[in-house]
C-alpha positions as CSV (number, residue, x, y, z in Angstrom):
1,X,10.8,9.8,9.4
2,X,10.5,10.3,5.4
3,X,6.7,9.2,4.2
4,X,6.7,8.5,0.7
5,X,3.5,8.7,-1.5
6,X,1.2,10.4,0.8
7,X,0.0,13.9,0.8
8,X,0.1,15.4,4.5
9,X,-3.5,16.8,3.8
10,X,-4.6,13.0,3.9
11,X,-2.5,12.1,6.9
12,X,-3.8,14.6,8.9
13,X,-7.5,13.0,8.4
14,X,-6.4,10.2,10.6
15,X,-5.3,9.9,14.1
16,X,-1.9,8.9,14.2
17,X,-1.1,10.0,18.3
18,X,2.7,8.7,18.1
19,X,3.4,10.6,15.0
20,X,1.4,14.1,16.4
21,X,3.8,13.4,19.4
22,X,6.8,13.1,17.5
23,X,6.0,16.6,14.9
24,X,5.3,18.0,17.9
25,X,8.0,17.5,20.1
26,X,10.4,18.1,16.4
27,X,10.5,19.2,13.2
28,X,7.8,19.2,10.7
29,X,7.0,20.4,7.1
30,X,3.9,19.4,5.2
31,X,5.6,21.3,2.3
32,X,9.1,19.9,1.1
33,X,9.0,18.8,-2.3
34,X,11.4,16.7,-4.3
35,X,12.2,17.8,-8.0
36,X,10.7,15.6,-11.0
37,X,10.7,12.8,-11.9
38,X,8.3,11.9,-9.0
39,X,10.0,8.6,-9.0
40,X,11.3,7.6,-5.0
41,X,14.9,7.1,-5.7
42,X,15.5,10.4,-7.9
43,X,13.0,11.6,-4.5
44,X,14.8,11.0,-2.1
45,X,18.1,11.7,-3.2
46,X,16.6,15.3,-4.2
47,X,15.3,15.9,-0.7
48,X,18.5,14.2,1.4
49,X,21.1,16.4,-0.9
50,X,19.5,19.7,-2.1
């Protein structure tokens, strides 16, 4: 699951139980980082291909 536009300091203020049980029982960063621009498409095709 790939959130786009949020900062994981801000989702971790709310309770979200079926996404703690999925980091949990998975993989998890709160620190990946696409390259600029900071426009989703660019994003995401960034973070899927390296």
């Amino acid at each position: 699951i790939g959130i786009d536009g949020v900062r994981p300091d801000v989702l971790a203020k709310v309770e979200t139980p079926n996404l703690d049980s999925l980091a949990a029982r998975g993989t998890f960063t709160g620190q990946a980082q696409t390259g600029s621009p900071t426009v989703s498409g660019p994003g995401w095709s960034s973070f899927l291909v390296g």
